[in-house]
NUVO-37713 format. One record per residue (C-alpha): residue number from 1; x, y, z. Coordinates in nm, 2 decimals. Example, Ala and Ser with C-alpha at 12.3 -4.5 7.8 and 13.67 -1.06 7.14 Angstrom:
   seq        x        y        z
     1     1.23    -0.45     0.78
     2     1.37    -0.11     0.71
END
This chain:
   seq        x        y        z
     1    12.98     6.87     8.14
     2    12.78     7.09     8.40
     3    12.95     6.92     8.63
     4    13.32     7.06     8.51
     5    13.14     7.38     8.63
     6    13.14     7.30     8.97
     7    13.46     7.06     9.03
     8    13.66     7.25     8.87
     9    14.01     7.14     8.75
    10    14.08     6.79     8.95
    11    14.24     6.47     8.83
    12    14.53     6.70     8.64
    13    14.80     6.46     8.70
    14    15.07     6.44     8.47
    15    14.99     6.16     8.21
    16    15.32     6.02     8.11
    17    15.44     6.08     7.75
    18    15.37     5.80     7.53
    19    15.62     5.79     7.27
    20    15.55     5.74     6.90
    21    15.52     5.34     6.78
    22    15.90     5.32     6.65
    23    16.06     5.58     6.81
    24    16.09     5.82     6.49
    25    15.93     6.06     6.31
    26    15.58     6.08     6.22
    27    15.48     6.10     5.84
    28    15.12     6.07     5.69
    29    15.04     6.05     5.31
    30    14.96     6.35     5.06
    31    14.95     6.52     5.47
    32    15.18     6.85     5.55
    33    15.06     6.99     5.82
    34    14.80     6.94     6.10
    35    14.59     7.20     6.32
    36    14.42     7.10     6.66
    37    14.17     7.29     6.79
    38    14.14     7.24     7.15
    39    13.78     7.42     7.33
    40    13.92     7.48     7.64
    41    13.71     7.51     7.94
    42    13.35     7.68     7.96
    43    13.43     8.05     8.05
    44    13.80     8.00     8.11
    45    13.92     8.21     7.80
    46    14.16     7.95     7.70
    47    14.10     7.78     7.44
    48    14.41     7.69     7.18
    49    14.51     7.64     6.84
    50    14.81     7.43     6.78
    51    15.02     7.30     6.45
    52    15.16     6.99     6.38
    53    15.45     7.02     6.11
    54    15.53     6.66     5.95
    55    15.83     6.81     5.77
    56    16.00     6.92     6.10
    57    15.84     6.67     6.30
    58    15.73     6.95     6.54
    59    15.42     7.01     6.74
    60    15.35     7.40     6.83
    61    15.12     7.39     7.08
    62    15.05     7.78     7.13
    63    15.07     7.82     6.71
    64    14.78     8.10     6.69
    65    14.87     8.27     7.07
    66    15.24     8.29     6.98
    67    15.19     8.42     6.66
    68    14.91     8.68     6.76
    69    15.03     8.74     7.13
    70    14.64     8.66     7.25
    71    14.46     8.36     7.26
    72    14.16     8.25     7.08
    73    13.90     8.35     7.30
    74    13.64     8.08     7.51
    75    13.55     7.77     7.43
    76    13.62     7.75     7.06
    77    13.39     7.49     6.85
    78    13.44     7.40     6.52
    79    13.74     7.50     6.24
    80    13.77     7.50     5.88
    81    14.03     7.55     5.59
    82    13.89     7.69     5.29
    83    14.02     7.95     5.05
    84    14.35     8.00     5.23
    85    14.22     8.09     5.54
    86    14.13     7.90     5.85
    87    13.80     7.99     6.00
    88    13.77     7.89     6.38
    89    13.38     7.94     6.53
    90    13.45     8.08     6.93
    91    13.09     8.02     7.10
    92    13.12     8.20     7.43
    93    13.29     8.48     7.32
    94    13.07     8.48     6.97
    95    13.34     8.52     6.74
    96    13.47     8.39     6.39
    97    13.83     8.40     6.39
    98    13.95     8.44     6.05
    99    14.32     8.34     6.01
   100    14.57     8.36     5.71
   101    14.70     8.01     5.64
   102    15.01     8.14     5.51
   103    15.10     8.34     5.83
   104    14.88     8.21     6.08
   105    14.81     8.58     6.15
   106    14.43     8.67     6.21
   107    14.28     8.88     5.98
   108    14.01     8.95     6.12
   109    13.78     8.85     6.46
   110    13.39     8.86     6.29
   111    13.14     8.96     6.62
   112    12.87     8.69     6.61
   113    12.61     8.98     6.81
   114    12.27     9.01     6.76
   115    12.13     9.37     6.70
   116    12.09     9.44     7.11
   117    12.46     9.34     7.14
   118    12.40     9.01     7.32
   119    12.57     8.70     7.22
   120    12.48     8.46     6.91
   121    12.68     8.20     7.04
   122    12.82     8.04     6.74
   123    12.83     7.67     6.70
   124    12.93     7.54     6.33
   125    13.05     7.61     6.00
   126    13.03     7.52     5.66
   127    13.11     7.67     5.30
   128    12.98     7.71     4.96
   129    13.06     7.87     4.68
   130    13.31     8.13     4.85
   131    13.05     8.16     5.12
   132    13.06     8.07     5.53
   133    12.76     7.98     5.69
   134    12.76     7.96     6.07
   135    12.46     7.81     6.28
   136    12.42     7.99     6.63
   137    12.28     7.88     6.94
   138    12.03     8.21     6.90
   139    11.85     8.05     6.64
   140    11.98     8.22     6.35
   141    12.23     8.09     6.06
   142    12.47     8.39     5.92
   143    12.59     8.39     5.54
   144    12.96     8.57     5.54
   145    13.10     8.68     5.22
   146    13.45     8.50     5.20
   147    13.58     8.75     5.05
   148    13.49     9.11     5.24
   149    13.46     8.91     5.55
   150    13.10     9.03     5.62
   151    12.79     8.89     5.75
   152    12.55     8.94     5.42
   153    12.25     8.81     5.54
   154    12.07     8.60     5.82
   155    11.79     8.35     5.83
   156    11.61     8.16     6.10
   157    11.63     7.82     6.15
   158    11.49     7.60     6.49
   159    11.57     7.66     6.88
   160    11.92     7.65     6.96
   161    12.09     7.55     6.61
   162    12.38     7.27     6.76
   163    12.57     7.17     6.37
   164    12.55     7.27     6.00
   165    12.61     7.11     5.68
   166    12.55     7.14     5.29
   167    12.41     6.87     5.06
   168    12.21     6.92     4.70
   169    12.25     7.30     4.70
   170    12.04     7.30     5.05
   171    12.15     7.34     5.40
   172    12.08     7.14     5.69
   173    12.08     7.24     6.02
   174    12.04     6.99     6.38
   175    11.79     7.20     6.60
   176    11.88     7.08     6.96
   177    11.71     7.32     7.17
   178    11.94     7.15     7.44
   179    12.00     7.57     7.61
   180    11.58     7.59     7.60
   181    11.57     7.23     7.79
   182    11.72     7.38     8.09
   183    11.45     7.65     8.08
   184    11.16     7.39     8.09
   185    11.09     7.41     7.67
   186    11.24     7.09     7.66
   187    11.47     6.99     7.37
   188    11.38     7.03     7.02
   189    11.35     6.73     6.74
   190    11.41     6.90     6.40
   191    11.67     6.98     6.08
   192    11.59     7.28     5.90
   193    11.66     7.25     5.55
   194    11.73     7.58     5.42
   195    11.74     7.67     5.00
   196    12.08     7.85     4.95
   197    11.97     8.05     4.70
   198    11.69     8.24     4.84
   199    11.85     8.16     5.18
   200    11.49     8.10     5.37
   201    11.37     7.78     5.54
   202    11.21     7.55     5.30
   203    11.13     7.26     5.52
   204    11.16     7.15     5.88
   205    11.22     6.71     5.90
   206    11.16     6.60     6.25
   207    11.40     6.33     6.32
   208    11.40     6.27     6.68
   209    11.50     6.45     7.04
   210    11.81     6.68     7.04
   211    11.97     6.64     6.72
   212    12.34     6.72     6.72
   213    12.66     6.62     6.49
   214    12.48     6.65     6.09
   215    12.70     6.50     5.87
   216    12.63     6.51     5.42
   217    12.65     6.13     5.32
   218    12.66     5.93     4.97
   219    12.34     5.92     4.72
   220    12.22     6.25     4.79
   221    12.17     6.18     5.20
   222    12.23     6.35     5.49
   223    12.30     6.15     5.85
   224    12.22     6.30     6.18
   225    12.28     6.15     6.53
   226    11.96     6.25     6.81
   227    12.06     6.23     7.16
   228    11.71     6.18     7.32
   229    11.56     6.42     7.58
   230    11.79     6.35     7.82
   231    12.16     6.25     7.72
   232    12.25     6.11     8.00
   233    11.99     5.84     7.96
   234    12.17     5.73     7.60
   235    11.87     5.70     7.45
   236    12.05     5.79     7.10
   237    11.99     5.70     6.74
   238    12.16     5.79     6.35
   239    11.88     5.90     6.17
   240    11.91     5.90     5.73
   241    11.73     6.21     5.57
   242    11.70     6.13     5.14
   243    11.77     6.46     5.06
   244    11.59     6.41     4.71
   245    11.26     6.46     4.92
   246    11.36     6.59     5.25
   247    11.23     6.31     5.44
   248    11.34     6.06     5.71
   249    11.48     5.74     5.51
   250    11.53     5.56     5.82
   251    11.59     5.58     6.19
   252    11.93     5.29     6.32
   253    11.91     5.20     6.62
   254    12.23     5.29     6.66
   255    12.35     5.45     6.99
   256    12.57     5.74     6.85
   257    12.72     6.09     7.02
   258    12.93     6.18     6.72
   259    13.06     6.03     6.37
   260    13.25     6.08     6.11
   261    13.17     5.98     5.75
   262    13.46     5.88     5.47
   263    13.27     5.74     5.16
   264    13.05     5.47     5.25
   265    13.17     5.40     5.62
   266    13.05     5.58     5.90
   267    13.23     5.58     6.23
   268    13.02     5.58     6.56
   269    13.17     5.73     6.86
   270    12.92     5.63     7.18
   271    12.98     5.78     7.53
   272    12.78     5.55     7.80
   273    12.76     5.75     8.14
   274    12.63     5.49     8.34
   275    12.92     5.28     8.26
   276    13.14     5.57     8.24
   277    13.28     5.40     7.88
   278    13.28     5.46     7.51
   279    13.29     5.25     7.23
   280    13.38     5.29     6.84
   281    13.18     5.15     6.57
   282    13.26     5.08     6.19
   283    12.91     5.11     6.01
   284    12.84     5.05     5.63
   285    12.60     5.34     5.52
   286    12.51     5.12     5.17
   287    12.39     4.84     5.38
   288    12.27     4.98     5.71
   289    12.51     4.69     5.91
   290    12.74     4.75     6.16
   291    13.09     4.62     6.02
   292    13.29     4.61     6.34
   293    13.15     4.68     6.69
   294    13.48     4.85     6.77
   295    13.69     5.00     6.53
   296    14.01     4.98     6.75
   297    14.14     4.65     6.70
   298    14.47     4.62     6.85
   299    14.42     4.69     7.21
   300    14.45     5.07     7.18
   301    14.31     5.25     7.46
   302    14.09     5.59     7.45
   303    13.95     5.68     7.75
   304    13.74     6.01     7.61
   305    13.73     6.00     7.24
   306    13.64     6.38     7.20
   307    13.67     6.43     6.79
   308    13.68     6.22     6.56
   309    13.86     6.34     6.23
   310    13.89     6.18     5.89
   311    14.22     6.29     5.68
   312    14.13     6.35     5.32
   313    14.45     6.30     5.16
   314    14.50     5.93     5.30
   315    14.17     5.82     5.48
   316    14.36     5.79     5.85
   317    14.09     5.80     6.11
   318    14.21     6.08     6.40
   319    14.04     6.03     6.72
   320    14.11     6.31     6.96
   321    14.19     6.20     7.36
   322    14.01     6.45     7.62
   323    14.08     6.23     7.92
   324    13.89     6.38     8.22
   325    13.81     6.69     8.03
   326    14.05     6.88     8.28
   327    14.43     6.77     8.13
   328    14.56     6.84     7.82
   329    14.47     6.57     7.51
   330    14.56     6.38     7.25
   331    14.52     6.29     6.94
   332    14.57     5.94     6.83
   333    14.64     5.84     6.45
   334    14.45     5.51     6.33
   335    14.46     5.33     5.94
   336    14.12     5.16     5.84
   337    14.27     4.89     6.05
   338    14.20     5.05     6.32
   339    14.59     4.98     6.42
   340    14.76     5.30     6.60
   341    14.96     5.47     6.35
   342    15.11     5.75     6.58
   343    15.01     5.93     6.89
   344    15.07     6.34     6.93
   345    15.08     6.43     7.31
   346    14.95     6.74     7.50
   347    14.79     6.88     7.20
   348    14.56     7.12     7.43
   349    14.27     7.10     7.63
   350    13.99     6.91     7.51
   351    14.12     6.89     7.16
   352    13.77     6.87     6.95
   353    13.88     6.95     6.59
   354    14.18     6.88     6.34
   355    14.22     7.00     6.00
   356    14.46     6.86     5.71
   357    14.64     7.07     5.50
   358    14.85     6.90     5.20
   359    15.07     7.28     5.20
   360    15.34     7.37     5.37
   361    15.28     7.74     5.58
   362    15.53     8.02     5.63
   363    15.43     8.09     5.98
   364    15.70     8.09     6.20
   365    15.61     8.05     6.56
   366    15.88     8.12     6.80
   367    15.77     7.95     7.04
   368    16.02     7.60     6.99
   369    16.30     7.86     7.01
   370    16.17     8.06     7.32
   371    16.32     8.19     7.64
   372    16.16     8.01     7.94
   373    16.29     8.29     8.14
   374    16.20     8.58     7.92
   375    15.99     8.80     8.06
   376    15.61     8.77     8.08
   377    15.30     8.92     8.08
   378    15.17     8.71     8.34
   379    15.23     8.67     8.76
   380    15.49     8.35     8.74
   381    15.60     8.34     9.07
   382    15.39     8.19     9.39
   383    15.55     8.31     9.70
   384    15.27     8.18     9.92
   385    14.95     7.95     9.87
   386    14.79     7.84    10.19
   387    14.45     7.71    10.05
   388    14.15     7.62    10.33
   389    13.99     7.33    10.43
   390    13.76     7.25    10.10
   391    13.63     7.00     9.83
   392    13.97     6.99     9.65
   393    14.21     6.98     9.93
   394    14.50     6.73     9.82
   395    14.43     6.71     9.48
   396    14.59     6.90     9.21
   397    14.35     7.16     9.20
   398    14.54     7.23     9.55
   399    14.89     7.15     9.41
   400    14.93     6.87     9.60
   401    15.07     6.52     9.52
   402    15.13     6.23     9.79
   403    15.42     6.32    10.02
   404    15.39     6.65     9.94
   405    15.54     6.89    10.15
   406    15.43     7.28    10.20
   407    15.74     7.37    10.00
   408    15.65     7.09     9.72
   409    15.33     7.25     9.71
   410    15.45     7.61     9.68
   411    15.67     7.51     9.41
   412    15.41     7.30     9.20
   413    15.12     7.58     9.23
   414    15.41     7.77     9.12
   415    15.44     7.52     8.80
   416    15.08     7.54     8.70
   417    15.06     7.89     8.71
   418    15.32     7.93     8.46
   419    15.12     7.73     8.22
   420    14.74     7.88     8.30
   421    14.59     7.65     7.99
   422    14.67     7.35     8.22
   423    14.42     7.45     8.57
   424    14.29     7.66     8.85
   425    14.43     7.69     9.15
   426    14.15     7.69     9.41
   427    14.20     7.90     9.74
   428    13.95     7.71     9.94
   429    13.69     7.82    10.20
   430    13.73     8.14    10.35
   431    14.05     8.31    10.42
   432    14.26     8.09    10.20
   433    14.51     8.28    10.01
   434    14.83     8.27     9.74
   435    15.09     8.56     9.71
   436    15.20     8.57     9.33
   437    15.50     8.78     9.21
   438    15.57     8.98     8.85
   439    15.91     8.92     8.74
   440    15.84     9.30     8.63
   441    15.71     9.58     8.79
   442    15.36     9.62     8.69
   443    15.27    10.01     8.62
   444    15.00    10.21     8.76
   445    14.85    10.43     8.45
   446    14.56    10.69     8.62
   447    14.24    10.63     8.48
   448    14.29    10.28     8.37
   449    14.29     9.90     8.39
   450    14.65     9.77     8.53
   451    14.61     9.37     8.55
   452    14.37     9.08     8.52
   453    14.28     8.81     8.79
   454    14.12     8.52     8.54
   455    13.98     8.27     8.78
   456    13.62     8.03     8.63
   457    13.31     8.28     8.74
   458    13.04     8.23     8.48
   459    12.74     8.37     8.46
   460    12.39     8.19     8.51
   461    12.14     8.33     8.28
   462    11.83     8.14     8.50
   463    11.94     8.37     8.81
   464    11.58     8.57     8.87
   465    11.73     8.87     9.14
   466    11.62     9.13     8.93
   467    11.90     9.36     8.80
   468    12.19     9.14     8.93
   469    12.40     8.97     8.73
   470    12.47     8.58     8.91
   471    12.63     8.26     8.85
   472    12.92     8.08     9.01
   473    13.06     8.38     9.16
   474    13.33     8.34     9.45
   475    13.45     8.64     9.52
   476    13.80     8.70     9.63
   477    13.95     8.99     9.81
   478    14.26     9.12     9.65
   479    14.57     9.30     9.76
   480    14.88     9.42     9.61
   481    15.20     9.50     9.73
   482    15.52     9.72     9.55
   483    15.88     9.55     9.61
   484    16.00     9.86     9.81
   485    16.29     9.71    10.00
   486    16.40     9.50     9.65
   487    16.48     9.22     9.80
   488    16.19     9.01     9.54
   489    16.01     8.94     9.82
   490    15.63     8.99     9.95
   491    15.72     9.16    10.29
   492    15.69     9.51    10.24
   493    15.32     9.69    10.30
   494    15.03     9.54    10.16
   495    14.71     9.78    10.05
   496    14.34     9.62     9.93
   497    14.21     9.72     9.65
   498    13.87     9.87     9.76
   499    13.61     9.68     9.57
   500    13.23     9.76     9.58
   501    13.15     9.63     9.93
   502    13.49     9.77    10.08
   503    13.27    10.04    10.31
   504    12.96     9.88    10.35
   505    12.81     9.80    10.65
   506    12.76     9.40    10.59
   507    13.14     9.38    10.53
   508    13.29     9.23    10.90
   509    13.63     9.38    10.94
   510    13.86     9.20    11.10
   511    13.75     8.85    11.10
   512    13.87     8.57    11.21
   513    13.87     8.19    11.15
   514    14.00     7.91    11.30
   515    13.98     7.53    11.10
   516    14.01     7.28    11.32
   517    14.18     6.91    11.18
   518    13.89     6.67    11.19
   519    13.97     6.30    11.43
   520    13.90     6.13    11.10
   521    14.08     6.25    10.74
   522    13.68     6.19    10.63
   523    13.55     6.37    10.88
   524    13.38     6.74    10.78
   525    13.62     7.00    10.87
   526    13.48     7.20    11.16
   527    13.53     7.58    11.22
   528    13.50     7.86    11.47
   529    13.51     8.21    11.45
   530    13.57     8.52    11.68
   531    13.21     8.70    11.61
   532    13.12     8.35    11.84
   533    13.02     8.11    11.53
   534    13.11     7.82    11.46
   535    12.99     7.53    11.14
   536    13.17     7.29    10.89
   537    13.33     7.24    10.58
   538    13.06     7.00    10.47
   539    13.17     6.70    10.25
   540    12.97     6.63     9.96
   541    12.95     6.34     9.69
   542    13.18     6.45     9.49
   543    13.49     6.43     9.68
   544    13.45     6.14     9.88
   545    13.81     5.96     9.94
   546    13.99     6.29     9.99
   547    14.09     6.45    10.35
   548    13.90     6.82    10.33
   549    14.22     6.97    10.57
   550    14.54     6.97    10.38
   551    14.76     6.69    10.46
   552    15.10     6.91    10.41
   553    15.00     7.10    10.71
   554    15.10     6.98    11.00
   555    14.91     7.21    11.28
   556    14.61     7.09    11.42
   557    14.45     7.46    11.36
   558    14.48     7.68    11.09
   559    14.37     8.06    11.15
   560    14.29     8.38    10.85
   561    14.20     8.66    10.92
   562    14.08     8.91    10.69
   563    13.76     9.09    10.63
   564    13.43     8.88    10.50
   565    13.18     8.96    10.27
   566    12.85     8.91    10.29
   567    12.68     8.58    10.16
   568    12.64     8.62     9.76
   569    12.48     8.27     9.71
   570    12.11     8.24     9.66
   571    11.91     7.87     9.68
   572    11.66     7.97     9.38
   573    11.48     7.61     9.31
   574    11.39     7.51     8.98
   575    11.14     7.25     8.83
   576    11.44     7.08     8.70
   577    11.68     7.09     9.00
   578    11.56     7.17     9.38
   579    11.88     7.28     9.48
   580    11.98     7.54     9.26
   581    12.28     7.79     9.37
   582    12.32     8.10     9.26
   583    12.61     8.34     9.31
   584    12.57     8.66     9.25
   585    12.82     8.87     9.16
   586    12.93     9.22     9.35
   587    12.98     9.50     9.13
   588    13.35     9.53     9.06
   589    13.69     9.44     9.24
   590    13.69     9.11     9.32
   591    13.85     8.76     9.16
   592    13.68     8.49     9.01
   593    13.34     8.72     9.08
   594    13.27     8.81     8.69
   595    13.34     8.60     8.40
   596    13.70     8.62     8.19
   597    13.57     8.78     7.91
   598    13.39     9.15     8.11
   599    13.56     9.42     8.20
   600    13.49     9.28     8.53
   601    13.75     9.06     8.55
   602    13.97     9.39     8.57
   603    14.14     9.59     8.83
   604    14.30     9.95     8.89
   605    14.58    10.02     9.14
   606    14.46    10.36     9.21
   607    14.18    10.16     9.35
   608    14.47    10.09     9.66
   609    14.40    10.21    10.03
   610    14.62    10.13    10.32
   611    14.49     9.97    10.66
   612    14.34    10.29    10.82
   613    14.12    10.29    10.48
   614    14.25    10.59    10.31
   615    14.39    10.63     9.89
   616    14.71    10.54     9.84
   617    14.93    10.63     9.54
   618    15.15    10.35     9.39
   619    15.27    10.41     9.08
   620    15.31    10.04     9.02
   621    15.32     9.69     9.21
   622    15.51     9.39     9.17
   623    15.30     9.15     9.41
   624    14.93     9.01     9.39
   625    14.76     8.84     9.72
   626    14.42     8.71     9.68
   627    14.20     8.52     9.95
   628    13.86     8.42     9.99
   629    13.65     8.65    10.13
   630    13.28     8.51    10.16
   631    13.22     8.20    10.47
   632    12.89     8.02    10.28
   633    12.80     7.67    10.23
   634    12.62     7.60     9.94
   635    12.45     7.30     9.96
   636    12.53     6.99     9.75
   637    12.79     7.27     9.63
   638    13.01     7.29     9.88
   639    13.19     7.62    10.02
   640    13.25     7.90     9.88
   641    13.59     7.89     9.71
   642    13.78     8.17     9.48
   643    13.98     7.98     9.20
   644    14.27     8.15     9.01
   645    14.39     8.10     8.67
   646    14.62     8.35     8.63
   647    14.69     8.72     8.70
   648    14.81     8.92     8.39
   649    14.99     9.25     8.34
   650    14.74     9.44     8.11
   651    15.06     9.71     8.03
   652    15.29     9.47     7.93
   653    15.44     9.56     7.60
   654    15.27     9.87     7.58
   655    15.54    10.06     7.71
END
């Protein structure tokens, strides 16, 4: 999954919609409703909460965001029903969301913060006797009071908690220590059993390297799948605690990611990366035998399995689809069979959990009845996106399909951005730019934030420039523009935003690049610049069968100009990786330079000065311009590249 960090949002073709078995409506047994909790991507703020109603034969994708006009937060993990409410664990943003099942309005966001303020990063959840208890990557497990919807207590359990559960009284929690392997402590090999009642560790069972998905099983046992020291490797196992003694009871041999247990079956979801495939077993916990090597059995397809979900109320096995982890999933509907009952498309990206409810909510989204062209809070118009040379040129993380022309392009950057769950946008290497429009004017209020530029900046926490904050930043320069003239379009003045590097003295003002088409579509893109420099767009293995200089275009040359930061990415080697990049981030006014979820991310007009340099005063915009403003290879990398997810009015409503 590190890799998603660097390639972004390719392969985001449209997946064609697969229609239910016989053409009607979907129906399950003693089954309602269904929620899908899709994670999102790391440090995109967009993860997703969607209802499935069998009654109206509806899917609300955008359940919790339409009902609570924000989203759920970044890369949400784990959900449960239990006492009327749903209770959805958000790990980067370190949040419980608590939501009324009636409504499906939150109650109540529960900060997962340790006493310094830094994050817990929550993982799991489980319940007992009208209590939560949440594992967090920090080591800790919380106790909340269901009830006051307070944390009452914590505890300590191993390195870098990964899942939770509850059998005899006693919890168990899988010790991974999977965030400590990447700082050279190497992964941990341990379940904590913790007594409820005085809430302390009791016991730790060592069961094997990086133990993940803990799951309670028949006879008093707990199952718990190890992923080995290094998962790529699949050097996995399902591992049996007795939990009449706390001890190992046996170790399968069994090559397991993630299960699912209903009675005395167990269902084995396997992930081979070598192969790039997965398989589904059918294992009998009684016996310890594998009763079918794939569950699926006739002819069914899953690509990704990403969850895999067991309904209560009629023992349907749900698989959820994640495809390449970029596109919006599915889940898929089998009976013990393993025979495809029904298929629900586009559920959200990387749908992980689902959750059965046997009651009928009140909640009544209005997003099935909406206006596509009500007004939004967010930029939905692209007036102009001229990406540079780069990794993802003529894919769909450059808007671009075969035959595309500039105008196809325009239009389907244009399409994405109106749905920001679905991709970035990247701008490419330097200079590359997009012009989005407001279908509102976006007011200027002294003193405070005006919009937000989301783009995929994260940050790195084995960056070692003392008091810098680094990651995958990529900073963009930003402009904006007011609609004067009224004529909706971007050609009235244009003023930057002055970030933190606009006056110093490593900031080249007006630069200038030239990209030059290469004699062979495989060819490294070569460029030249007027301070008398001149390098490539280097390929790397990533991208190997795509042309790195846009195919739409149909110049040989393409020129930007623009001014140019100052290289922000560091080589800072580590045991583990040679070649490790670092961006570090400038202190305010740029996109896709700070993660999502700072204050960062966030930008004032009054921060506006015209071309000699001086203030401006707008009292509100209606245009956006962004391009990439730092010329830096990085290595087995690539370029530099600032990526957009969307550009949000931070008023709107308000006023």
């Amino acid at each position: 999954m590190l890799l998603l960090l660097f390639i972004a949002c390719d392969d985001m073709e449209d997946k064609p919609s697969i229609p239910n078995i016989d053409g009607s409506n979907i129906s399950e047994t003693g089954t309602a409703e269904l929620y899908i909790l899709s994670e999102g991507l790391f440090n995109l703020n967009n993860s997703s909460l969607a209802r499935y109603s069998f009654k109206k034969g509806k899917l609300t994708k955008n359940y919790f965001k339409d009902l609570n006009k924000r989203g759920l937060g970044d890369t949400a993990n784990d959900m449960a029903l239990y006492g009327g409410k749903l209770y959805i664990v958000v790990n980067v943003s370190s949040t419980i969301e608590v939501i009324d099942f009636q409504t499906g309005v939150s109650i109540k966001q529960i900060p997962m913060l340790a006493e310094n303020g830094s994050s817990r990063q929550p993982r799991h959840i489980t319940f007992h006797k009208d209590k939560a208890y949440v594992c967090s990557y920090d080591g800790t497990v919380a106790r909340i009071d269901t009830t006051s919807l307070e944390i009452d207590a914590l505890t300590r359990a191993g390195r870098n908690p990964e899942n939770i559960c509850i059998q005899n009284d006693k919890l168990y929690v899988s010790n991974s220590g999977g965030l400590d392997y990447s700082a050279g402590l190497g992964v941990d090999n341990t379940v904590s059993v913790i007594d409820i009642t005085s809430f302390t560790e009791i016991k730790k069972v060592t069961v094997g390297p990086n133990p993940g998905c803990i799951v309670p099983g028949p006879d008093e046992t707990v199952y718990v799948a190890t992923h080995g020291n290094n998962i790529a490797d699949g050097d996995f196992h399902f591992v049996k605690i007795d939990c009449r003694t706390d001890e190992v009871a046996h170790i399968y041999d069994e090559k397991v990611m993630n299960f699912a247990i209903s009675g005395n079956i167990a269902y084995l979801y396997n992930y081979n990366y070598n192969t790039e495939s997965s398989s589904i077993k059918v294992f009998n916990l009684k016996t310890g035998q594998t009763i079918r090597d794939n569950f699926i059995t006739d002819g069914t397809r899953i690509n990704t399995p990403y969850g895999i979900n067991i309904n209560p109320y009629s023992d349907n096995i749900y698989i959820t689809e994640a495809y390449s982890y970029t596109i919006t999933g599915d889940i898929l509907c089998f009976n013990l069979n393993g025979q495809l009952q029904f298929r629900i498309n586009r559920v959200g990206l990387n749908p992980n959990t689902v959750v059965f409810s046997n009651k009928v909510s009140s909640g009544d989204s209005s997003e099935e009845n909406s206006d596509p062209n009500a007004p939004s809070a967010f930029a939905n118009r692209v007036l102009e996106y001229r990406p540079a040379p780069c990794q993802f040129m003529n894919t769909s993380t450059t808007a671009y399909k075969e035959n595309y022309t500039s105008e196809d392009v325009r239009k389907y950057a244009e399409e994405l951005l109106k749905d920001p769950d679905l991709c970035l946008l990247s701008l490419g290497a330097y200079g590359g730019y997009i012009t989005v429009g407001f279908d509102h004017t976006v007011p200027n209020v002294p003193g405070e934030y005006d919009f937000k530029i989301y783009g995929n900046a994260y940050y790195d926490t084995f960056g070692t420039l003392t008091g810098k904050l680094g990651g995958s930043s990529e900073p963009g320069i930003v402009l904006v523009s007011k609609d004067v003239n009224g004529n909706q379009l971007p050609d009235d003045e244009w003023y930057e935003l002055a970030g933190s590097e606009y006056t110093s003295s490593a900031t080249i003002k007006n630069y200038t690049i030239t990209y030059h088409r290469p004699t062979s579509i495989l060819d490294k893109v070569k460029w030249t610049d007027n301070q008398g420099n001149e390098g490539y767009v280097n390929r790397n293995d990533f991208y190997t069968t795509n042309s790195y200089y846009p195919l739409w275009i149909e110049e040989n040359e393409m020129t930007f100009h623009g001014s140019r930061l100052k290289n922000n990415a560091v080589n800072e080697p580590r045991e583990d990786m040679p070649e490790h990049w670092v961006g570090y981030c400038y202190p305010y006014g740029y996109a896709d330079n700070h993660p999502n979820n700072t204050e960062k991310s966030k930008f004032q007009i009054d921060w506006a000065v015209d071309k000699n340099g001086h203030p401006v005063q707008l009292d509100g915009i209606d245009f956006v311009r962004i391009y990439t403003a730092v010329n830096q290879n990085t290595g087995w990398m690539g370029e530099i590249s600032t990526e957009i997810q969307a550009i949000e009015d931070l008023h709107f409503g308000k006023q």
